[in-house]
Every structure is written in structure tokens, then in C-alpha cells.
mmJSON file of the N, C-alpha and C atoms, coordinates in Angstrom:
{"data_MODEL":{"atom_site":{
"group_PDB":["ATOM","ATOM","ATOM","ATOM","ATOM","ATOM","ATOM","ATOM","ATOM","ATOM","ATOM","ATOM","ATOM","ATOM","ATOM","ATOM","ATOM","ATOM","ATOM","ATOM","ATOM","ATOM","ATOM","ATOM","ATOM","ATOM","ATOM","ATOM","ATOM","ATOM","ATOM","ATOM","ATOM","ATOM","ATOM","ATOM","ATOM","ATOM","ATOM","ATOM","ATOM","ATOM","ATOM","ATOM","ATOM","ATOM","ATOM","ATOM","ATOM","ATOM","ATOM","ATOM","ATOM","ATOM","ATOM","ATOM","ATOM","ATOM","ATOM","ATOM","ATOM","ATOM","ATOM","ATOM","ATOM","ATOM","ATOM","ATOM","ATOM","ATOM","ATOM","ATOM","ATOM","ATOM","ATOM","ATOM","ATOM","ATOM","ATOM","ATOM","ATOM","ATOM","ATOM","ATOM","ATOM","ATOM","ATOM","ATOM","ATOM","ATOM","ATOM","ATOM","ATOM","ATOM","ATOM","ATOM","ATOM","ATOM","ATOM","ATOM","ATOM","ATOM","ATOM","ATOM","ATOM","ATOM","ATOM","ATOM","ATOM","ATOM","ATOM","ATOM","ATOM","ATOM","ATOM","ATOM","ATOM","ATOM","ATOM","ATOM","ATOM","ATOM","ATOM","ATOM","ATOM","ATOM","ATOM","ATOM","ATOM","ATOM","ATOM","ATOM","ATOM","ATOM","ATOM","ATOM","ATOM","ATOM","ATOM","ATOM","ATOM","ATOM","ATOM","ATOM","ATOM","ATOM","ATOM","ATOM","ATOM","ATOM","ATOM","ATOM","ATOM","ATOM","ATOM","ATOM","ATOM","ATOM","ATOM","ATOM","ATOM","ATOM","ATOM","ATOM","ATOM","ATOM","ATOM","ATOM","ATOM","ATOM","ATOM","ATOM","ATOM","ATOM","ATOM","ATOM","ATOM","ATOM","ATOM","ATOM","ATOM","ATOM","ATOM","ATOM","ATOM","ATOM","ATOM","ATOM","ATOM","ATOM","ATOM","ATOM","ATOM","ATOM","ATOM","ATOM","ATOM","ATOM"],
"id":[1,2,3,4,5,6,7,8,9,10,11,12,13,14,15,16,17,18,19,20,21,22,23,24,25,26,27,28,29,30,31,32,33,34,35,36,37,38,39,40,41,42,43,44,45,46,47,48,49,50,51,52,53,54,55,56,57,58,59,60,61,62,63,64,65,66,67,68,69,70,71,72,73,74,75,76,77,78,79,80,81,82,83,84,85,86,87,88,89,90,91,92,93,94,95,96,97,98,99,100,101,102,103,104,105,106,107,108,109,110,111,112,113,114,115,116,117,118,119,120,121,122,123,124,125,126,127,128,129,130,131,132,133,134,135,136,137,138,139,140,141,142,143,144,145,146,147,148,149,150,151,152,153,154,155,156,157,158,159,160,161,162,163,164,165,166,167,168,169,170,171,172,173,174,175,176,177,178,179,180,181,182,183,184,185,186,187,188,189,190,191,192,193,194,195,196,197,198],
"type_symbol":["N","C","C","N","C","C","N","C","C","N","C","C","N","C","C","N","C","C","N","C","C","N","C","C","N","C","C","N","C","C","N","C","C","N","C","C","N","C","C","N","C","C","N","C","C","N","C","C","N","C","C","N","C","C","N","C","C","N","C","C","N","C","C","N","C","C","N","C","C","N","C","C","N","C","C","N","C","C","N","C","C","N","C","C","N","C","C","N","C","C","N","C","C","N","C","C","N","C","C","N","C","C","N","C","C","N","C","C","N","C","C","N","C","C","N","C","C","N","C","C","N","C","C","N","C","C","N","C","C","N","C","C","N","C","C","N","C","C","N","C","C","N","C","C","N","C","C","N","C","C","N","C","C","N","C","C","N","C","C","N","C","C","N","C","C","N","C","C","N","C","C","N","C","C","N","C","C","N","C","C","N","C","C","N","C","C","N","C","C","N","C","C","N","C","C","N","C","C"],
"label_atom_id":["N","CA","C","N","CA","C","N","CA","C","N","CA","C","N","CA","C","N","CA","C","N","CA","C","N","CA","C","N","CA","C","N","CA","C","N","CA","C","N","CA","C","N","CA","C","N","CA","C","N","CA","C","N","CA","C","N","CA","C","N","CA","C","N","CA","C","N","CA","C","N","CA","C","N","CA","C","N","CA","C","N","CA","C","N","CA","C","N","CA","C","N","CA","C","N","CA","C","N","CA","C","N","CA","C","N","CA","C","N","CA","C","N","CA","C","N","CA","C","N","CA","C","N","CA","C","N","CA","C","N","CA","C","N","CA","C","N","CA","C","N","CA","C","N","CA","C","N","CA","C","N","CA","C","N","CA","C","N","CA","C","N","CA","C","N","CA","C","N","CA","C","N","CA","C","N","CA","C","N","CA","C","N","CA","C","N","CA","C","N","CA","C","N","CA","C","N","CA","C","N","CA","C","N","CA","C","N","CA","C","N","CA","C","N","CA","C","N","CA","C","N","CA","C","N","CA","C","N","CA","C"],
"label_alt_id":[null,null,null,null,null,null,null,null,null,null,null,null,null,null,null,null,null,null,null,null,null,null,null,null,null,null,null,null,null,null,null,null,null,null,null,null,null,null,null,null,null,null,null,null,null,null,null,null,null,null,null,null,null,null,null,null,null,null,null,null,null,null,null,null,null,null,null,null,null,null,null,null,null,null,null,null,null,null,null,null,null,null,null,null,null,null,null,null,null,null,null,null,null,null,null,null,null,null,null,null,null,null,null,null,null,null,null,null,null,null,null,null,null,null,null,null,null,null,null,null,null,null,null,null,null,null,null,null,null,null,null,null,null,null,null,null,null,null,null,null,null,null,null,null,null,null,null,null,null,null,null,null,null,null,null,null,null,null,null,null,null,null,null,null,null,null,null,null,null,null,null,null,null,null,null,null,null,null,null,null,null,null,null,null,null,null,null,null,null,null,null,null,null,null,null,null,null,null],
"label_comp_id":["UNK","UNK","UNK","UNK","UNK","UNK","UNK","UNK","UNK","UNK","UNK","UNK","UNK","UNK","UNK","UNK","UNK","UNK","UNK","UNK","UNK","UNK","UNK","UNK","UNK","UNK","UNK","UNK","UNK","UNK","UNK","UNK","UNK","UNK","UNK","UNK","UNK","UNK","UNK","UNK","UNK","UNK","UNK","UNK","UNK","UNK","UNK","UNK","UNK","UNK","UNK","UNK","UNK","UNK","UNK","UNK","UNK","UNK","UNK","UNK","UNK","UNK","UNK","UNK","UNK","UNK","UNK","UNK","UNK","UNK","UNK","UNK","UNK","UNK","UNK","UNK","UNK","UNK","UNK","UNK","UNK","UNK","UNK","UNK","UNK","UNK","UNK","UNK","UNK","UNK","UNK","UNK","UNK","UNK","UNK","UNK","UNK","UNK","UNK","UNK","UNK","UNK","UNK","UNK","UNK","UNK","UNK","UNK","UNK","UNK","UNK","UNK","UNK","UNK","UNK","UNK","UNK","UNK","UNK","UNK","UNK","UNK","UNK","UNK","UNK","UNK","UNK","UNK","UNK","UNK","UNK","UNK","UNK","UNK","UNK","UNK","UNK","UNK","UNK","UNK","UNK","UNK","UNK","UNK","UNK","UNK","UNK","UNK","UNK","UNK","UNK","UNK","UNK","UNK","UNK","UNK","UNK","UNK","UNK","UNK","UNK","UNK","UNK","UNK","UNK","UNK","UNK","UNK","UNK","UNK","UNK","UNK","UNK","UNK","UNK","UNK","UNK","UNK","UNK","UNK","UNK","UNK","UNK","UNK","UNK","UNK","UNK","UNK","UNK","UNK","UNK","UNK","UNK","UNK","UNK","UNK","UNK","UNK"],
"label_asym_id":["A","A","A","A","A","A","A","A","A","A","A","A","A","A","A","A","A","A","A","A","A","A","A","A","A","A","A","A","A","A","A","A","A","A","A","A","A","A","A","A","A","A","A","A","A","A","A","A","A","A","A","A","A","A","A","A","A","A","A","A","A","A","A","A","A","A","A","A","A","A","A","A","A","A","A","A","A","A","A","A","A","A","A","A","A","A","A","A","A","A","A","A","A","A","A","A","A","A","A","A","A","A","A","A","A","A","A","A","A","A","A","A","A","A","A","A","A","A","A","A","A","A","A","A","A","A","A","A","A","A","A","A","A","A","A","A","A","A","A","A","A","A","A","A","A","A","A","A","A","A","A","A","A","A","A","A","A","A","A","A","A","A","A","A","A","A","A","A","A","A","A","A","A","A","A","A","A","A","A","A","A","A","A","A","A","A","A","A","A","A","A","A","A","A","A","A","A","A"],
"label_entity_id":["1","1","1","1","1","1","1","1","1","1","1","1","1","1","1","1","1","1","1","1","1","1","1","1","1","1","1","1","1","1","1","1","1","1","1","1","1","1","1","1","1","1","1","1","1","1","1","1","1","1","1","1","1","1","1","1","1","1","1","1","1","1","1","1","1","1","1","1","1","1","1","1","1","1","1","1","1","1","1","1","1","1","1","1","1","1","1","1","1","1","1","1","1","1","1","1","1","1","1","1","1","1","1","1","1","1","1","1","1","1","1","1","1","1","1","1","1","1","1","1","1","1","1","1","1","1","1","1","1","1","1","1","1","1","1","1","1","1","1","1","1","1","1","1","1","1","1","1","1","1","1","1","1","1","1","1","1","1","1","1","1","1","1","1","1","1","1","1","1","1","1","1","1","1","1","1","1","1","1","1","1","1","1","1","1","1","1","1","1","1","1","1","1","1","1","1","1","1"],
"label_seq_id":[1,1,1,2,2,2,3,3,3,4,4,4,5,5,5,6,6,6,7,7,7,8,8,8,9,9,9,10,10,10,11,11,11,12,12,12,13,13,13,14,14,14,15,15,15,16,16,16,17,17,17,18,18,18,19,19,19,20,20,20,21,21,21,22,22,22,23,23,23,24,24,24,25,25,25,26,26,26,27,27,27,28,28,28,29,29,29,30,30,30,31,31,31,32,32,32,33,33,33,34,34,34,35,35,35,36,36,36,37,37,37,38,38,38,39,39,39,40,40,40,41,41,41,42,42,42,43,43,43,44,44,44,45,45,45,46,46,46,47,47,47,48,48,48,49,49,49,50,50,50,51,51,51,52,52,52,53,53,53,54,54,54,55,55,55,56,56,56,57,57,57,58,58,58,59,59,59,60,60,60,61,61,61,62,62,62,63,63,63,64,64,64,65,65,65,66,66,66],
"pdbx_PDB_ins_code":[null,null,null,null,null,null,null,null,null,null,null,null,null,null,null,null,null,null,null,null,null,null,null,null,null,null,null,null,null,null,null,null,null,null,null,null,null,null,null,null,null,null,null,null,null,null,null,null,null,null,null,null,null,null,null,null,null,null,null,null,null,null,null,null,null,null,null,null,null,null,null,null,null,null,null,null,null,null,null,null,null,null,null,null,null,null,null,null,null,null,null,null,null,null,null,null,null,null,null,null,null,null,null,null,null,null,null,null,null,null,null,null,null,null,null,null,null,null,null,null,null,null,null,null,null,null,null,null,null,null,null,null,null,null,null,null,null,null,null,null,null,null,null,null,null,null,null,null,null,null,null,null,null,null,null,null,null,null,null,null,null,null,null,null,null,null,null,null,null,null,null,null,null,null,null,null,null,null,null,null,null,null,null,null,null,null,null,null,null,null,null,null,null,null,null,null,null,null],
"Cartn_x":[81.913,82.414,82.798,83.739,84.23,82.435,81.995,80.158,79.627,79.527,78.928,80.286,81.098,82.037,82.152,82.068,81.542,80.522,79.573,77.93,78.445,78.874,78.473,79.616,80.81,81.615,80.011,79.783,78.887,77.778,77.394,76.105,76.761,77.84,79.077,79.131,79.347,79.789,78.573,77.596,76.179,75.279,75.824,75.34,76.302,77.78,78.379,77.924,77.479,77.306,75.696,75.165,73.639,74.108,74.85,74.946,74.979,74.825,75.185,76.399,77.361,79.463,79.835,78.591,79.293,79.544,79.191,79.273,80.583,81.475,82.839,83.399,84.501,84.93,85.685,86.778,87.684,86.483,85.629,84.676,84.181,83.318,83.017,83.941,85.313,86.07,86.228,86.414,86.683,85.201,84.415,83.269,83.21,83.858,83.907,84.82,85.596,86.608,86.434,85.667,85.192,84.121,83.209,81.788,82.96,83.94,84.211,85.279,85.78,86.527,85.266,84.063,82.815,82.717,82.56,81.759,82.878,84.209,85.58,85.492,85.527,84.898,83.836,82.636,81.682,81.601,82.09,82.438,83.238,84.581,85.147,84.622,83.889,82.883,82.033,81.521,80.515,81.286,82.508,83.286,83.726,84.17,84.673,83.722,82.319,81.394,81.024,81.033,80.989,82.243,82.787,84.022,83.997,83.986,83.314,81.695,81.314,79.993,80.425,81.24,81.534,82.585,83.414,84.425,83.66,82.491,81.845,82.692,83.617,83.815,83.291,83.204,82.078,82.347,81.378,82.432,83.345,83.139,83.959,85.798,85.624,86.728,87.082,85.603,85.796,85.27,85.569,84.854,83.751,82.28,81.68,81.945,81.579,82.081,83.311,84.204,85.662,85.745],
"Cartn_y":[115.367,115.789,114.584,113.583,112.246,111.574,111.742,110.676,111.822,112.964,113.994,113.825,113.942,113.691,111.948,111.238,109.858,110.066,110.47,110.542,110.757,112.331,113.034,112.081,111.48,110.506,109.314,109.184,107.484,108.691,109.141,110.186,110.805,110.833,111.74,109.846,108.604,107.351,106.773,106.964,106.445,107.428,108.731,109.435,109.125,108.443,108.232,106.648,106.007,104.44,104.651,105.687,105.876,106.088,106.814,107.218,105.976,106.424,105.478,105.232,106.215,106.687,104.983,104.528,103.832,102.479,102.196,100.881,101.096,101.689,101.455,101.375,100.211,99.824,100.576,101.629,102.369,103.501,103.736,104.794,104.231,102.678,101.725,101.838,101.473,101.317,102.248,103.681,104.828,105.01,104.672,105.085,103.784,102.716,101.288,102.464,102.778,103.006,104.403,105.312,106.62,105.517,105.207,104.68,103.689,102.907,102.577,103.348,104.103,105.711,105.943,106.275,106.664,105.94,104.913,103.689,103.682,103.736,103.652,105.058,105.814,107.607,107.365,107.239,107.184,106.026,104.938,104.024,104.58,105.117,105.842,107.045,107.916,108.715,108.159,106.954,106.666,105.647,105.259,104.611,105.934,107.056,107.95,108.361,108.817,109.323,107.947,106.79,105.811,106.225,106.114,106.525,107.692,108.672,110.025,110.03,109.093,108.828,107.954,106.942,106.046,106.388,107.562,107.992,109.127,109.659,110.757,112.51,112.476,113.466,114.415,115.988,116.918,117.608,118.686,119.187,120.249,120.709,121.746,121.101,119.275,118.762,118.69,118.295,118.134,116.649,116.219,114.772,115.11,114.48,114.467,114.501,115.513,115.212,115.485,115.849,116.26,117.579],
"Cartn_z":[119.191,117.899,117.014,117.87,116.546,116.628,117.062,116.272,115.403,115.49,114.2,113.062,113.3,112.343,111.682,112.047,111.794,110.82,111.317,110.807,109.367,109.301,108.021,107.524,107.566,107.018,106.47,106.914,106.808,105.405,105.587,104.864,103.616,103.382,102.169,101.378,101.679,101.747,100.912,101.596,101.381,100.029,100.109,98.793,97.482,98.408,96.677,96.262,97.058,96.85,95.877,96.531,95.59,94.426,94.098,92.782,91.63,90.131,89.319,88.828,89.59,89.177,90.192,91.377,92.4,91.786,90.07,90.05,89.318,89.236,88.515,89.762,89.677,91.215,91.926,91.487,91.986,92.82,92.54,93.167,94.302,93.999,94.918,95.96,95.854,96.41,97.554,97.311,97.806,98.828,98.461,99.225,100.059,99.877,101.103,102.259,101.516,102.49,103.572,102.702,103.576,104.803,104.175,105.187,106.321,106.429,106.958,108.063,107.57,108.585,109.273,108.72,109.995,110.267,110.045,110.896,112.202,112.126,113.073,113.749,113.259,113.864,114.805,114.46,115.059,116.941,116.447,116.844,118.164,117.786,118.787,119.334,119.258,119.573,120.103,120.5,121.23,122.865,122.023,123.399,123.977,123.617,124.476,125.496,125.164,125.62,126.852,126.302,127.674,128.547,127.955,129.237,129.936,129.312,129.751,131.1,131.089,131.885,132.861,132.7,133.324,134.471,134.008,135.295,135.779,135.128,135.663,135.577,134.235,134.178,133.28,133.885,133.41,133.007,131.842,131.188,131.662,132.324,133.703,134.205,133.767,134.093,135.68,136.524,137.609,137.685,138.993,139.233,140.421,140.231,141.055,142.626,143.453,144.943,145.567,144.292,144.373,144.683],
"occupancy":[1.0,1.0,1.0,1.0,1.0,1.0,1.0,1.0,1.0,1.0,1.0,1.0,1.0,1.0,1.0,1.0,1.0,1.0,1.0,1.0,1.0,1.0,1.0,1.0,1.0,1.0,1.0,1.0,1.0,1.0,1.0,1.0,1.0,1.0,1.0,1.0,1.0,1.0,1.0,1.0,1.0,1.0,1.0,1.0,1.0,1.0,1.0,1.0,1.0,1.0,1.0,1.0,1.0,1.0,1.0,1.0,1.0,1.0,1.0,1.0,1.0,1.0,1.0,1.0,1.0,1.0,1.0,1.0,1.0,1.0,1.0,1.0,1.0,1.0,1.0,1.0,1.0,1.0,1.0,1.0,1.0,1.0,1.0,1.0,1.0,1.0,1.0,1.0,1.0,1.0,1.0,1.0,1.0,1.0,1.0,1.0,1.0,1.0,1.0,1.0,1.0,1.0,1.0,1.0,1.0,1.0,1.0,1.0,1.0,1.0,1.0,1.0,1.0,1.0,1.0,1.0,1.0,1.0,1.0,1.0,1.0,1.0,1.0,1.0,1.0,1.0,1.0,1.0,1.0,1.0,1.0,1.0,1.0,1.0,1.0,1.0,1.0,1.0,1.0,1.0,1.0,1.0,1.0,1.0,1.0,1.0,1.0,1.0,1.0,1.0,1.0,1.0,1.0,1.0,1.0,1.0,1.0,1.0,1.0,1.0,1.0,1.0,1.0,1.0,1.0,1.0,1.0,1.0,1.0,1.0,1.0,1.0,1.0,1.0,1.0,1.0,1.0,1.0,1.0,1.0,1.0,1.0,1.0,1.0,1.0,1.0,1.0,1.0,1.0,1.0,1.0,1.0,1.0,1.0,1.0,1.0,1.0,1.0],
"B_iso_or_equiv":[0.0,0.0,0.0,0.0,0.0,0.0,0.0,0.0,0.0,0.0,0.0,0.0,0.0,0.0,0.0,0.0,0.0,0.0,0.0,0.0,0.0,0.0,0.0,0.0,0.0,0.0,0.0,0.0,0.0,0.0,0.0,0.0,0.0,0.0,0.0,0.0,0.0,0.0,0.0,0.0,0.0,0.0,0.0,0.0,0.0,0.0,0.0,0.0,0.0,0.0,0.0,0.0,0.0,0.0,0.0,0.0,0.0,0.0,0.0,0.0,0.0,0.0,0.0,0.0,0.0,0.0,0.0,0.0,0.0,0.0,0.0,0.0,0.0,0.0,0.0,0.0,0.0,0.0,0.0,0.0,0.0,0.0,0.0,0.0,0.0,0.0,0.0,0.0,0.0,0.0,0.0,0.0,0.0,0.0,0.0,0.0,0.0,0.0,0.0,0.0,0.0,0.0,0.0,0.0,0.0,0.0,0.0,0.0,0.0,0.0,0.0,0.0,0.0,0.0,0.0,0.0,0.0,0.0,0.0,0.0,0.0,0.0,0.0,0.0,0.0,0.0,0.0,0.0,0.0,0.0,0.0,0.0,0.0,0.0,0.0,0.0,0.0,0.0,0.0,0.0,0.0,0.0,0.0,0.0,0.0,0.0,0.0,0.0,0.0,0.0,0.0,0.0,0.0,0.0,0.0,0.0,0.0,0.0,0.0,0.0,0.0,0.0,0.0,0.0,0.0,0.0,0.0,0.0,0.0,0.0,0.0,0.0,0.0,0.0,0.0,0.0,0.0,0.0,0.0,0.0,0.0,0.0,0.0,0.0,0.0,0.0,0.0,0.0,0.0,0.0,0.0,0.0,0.0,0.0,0.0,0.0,0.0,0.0],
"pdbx_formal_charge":[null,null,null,null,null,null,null,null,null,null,null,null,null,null,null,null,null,null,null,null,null,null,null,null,null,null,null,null,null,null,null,null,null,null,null,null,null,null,null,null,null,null,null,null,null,null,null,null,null,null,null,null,null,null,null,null,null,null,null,null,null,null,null,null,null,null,null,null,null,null,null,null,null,null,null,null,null,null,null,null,null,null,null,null,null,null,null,null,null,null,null,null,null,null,null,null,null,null,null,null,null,null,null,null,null,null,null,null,null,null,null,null,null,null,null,null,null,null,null,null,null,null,null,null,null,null,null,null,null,null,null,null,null,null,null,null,null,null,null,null,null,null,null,null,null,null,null,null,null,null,null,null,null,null,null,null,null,null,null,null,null,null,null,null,null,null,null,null,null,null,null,null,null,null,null,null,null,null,null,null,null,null,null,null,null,null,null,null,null,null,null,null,null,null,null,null,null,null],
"auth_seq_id":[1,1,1,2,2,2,3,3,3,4,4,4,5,5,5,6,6,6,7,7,7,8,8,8,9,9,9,10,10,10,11,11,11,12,12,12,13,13,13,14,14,14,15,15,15,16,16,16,17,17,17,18,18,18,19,19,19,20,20,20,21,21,21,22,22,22,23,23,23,24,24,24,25,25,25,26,26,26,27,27,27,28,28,28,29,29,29,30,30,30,31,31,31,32,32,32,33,33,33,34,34,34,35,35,35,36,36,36,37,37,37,38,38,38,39,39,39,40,40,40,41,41,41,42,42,42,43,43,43,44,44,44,45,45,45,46,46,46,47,47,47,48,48,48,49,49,49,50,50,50,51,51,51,52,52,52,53,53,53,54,54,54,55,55,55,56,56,56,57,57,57,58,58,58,59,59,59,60,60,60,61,61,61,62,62,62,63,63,63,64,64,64,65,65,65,66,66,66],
"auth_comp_id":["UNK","UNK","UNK","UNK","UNK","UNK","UNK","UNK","UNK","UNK","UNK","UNK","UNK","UNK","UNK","UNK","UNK","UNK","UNK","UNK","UNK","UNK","UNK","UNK","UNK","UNK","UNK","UNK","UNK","UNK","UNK","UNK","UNK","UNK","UNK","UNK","UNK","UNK","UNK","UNK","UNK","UNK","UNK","UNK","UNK","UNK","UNK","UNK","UNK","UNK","UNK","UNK","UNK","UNK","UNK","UNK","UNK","UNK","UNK","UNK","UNK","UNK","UNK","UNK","UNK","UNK","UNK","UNK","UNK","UNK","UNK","UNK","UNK","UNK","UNK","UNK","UNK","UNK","UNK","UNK","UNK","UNK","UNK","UNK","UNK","UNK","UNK","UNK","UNK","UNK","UNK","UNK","UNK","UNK","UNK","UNK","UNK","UNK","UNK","UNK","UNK","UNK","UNK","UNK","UNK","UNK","UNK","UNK","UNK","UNK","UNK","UNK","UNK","UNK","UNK","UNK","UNK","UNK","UNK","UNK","UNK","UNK","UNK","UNK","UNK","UNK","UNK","UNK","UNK","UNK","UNK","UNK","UNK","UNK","UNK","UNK","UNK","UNK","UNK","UNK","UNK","UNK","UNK","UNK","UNK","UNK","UNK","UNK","UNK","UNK","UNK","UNK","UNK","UNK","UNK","UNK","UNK","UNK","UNK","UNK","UNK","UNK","UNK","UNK","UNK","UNK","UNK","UNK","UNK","UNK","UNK","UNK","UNK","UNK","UNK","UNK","UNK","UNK","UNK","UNK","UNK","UNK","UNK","UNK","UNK","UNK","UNK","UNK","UNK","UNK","UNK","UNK","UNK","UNK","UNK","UNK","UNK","UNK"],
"auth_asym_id":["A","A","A","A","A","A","A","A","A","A","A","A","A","A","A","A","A","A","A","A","A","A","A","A","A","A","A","A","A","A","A","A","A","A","A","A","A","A","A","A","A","A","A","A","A","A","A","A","A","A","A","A","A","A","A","A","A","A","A","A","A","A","A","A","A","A","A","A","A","A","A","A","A","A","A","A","A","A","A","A","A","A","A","A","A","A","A","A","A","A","A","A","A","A","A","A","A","A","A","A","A","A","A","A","A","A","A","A","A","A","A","A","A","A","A","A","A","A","A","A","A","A","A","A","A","A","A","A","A","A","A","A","A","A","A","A","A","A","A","A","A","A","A","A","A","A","A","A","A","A","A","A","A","A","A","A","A","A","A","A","A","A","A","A","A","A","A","A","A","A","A","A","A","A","A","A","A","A","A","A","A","A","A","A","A","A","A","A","A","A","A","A","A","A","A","A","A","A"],
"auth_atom_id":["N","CA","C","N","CA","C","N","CA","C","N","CA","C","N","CA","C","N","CA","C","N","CA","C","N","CA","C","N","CA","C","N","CA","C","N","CA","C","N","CA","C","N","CA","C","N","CA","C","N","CA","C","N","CA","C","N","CA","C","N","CA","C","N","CA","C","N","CA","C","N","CA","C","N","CA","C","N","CA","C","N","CA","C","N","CA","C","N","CA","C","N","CA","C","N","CA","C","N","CA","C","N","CA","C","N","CA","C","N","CA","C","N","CA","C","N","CA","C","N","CA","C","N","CA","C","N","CA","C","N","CA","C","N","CA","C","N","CA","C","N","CA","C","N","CA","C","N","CA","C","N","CA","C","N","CA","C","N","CA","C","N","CA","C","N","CA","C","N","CA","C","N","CA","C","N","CA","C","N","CA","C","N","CA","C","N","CA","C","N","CA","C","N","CA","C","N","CA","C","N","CA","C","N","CA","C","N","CA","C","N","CA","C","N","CA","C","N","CA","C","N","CA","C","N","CA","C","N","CA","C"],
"pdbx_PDB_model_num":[1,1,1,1,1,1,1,1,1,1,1,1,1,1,1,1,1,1,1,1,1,1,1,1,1,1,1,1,1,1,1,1,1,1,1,1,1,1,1,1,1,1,1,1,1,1,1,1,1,1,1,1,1,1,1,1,1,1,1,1,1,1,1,1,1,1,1,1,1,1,1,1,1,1,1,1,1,1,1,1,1,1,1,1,1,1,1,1,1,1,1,1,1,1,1,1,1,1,1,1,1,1,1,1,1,1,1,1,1,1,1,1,1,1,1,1,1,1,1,1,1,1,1,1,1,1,1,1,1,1,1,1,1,1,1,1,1,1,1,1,1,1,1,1,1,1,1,1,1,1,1,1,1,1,1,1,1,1,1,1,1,1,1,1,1,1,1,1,1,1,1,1,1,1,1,1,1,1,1,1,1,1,1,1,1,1,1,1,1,1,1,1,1,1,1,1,1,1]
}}}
């Protein structure tokens, strides 16, 4: 969920930077700052999921062999 939530953060960021509203800086600004919440969202969404693989827990909330 936090890397799909990241995503559409980075994709909402990247459609306001297209625009032609993105060259007045306070807008600029706001859209540095969303794309960078996903980029930190996403980011943590992909360390969880290592960790999640790495202790081998499933989604049942058991451990392998246990």
C-alpha cells in the first residue's frame, strides 16, 4: 500500500510540474514537495516489503516452519 500510495504521490507531482501554472514558484514549490513525500512513501514501501521477505513473514502472520 505505502509504494501505490508513493506512486500516485510522484504521478499527481509530475502532472503539476507539466503544467504551464508549474513555472510560478510557489506551485513549483508545492509540487517539489508532494514528488518528494512519494519519492519517501514509496521508498519506505519498498524497505518494508524487504523486510517483510527477509524475516519471511506471510501474510497469514506466520513464520515459515513455525
Amino acid at each position: 500500500m505505502p509504494i501505490l500510495l508513493g506512486i500516485a504521490l510522484q504521478m499527481r507531482a509530475l502532472s503539476m510540474l507539466l503544467d504551464m501554472s508549474s513555472l510560478r514558484r510557489p506551485i513549483y514549490e508545492r509540487a517539489n514537495r508532494i514528488f518528494m513525500v512519494g519519492l519517501i512513501q514509496t521508498a519506505c514501501g519498498v524497505g518494508m516489503a524487504i523486510l517483510v521477505d527477509l524475516f519471511g513473514i506471510s501474510v497469514g502472520g506466520t513464520l515459515p516452519g513455525a
